[in-house]
C-alpha distance (Angstrom), angle and dihedral (degrees) to the residues before:
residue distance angle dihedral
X1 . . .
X2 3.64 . .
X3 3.75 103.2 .
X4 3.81 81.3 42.3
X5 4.07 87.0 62.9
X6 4.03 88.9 40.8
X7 3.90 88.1 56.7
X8 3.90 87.7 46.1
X9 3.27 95.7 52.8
X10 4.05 88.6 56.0
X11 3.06 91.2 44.1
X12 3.63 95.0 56.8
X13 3.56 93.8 44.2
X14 3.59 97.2 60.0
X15 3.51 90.0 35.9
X16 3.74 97.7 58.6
X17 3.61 93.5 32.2
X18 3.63 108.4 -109.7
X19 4.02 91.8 115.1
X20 3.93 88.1 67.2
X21 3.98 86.0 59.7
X22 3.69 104.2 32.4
X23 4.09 107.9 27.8
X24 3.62 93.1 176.1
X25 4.01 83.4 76.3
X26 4.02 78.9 68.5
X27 4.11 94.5 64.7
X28 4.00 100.9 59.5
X29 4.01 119.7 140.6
X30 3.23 136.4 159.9
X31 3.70 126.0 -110.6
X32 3.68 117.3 -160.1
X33 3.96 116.3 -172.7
X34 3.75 133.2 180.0
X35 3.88 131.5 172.2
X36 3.61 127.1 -169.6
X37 3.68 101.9 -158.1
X38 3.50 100.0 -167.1
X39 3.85 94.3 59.3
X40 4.04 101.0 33.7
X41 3.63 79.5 -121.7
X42 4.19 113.2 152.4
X43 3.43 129.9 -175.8
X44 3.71 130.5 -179.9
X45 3.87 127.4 -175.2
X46 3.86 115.9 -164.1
X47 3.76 115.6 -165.7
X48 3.81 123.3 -165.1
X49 3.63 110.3 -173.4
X50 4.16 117.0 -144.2
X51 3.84 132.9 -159.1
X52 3.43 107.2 -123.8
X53 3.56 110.9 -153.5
X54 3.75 125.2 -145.2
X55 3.74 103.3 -129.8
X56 3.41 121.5 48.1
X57 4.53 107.5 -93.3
X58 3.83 113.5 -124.0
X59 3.66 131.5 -160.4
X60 3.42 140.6 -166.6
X61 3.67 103.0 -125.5
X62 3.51 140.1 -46.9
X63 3.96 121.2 -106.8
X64 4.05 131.9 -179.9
X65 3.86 95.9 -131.1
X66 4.15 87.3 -109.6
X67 3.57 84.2 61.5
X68 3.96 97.2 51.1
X69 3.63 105.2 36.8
X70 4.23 131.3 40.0
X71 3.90 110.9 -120.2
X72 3.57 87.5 -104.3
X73 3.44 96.4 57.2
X74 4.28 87.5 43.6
X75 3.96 86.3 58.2
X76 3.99 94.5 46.7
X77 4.26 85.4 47.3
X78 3.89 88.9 43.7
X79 3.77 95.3 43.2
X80 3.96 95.1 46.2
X81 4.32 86.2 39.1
X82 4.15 84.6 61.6
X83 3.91 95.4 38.7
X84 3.93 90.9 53.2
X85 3.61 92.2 35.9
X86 3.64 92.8 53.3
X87 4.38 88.2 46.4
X88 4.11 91.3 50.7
X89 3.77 109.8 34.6
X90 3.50 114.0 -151.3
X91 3.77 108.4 7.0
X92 3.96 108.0 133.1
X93 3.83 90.9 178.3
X94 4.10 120.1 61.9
X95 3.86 133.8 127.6
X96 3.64 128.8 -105.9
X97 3.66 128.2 -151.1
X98 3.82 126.3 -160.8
X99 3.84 129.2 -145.0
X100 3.64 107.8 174.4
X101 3.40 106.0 -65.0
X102 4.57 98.7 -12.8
X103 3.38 120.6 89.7
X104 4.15 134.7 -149.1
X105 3.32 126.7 -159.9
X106 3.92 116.3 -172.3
X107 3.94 128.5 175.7
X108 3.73 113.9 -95.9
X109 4.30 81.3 -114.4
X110 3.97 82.0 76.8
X111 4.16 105.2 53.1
X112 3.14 99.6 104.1
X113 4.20 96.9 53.7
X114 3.71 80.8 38.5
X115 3.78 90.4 52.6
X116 3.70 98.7 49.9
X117 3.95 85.9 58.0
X118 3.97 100.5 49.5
X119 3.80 131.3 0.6
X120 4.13 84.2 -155.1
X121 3.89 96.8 87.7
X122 3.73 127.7 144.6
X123 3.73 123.4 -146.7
X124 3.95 114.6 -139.0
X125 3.67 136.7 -166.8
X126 3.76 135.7 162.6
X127 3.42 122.6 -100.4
X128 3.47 120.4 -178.3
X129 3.68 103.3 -163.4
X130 3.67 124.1 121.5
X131 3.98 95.1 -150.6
X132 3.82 120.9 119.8
């Protein structure tokens, strides 16, 4: 019931809008603890609730970011990753748009000005995993 309420709550912050403006509210988990003092026994129980969608998603293809971009284009993406990162503290979740080789990164707060623009818009977050 509890990680049921987390993945409400996301839910009904992306429903209602408030994700676009605060994506932190996108990140919530539950942490479950218990110690049993008397036994130095710990135990912790992370939750991490997941929108289950009710058709099957499909992609494209799958590509190690080597494999999709040219090292030139990798530095451009890195370089204008660390300048927006550096202008919006904090925000693992943005959108990235691609002219040739230049990348822009917006906050999710601007899709829908983005949108209007170009329908060929990326959506970004950080993920600090090492796997390949």
């Amino acid at each position: 019931e509890i990680l049921e309420k987390a993945g409400r709550e996301i839910w009904d912050a992306i429903n209602d809008g408030s994700a676009i403006h605060n994506p932190s509210l996108l990140t919530n988990f539950v942490l479950l603890t218990y110690a049993n003092l008397k036994k130095y026994d710990y135990y912790y129980w992370f939750g991490y609730p997941a929108l289950a969608p009710n058709e099957p998603v499909s992609y494209k293809s799958l590509k190690t970011i080597d494999k999709a971009f040219t090292s030139e284009q990798i530095i451009s993406l890195l370089k204008c990753y660390d300048k927006f990162e550096s202008e919006n503290r904090n925000i693992g979740f943005f959108l990235v748009q691609q002219t040739g080789d230049q990348f822009d990164f917006q906050s999710l707060s601007s899709f829908e000005e983005v949108y209007k623009n170009s329908h060929d818009i990326t959506i970004g977050f950080c993920d600090p995993s090492t796997l390949e």
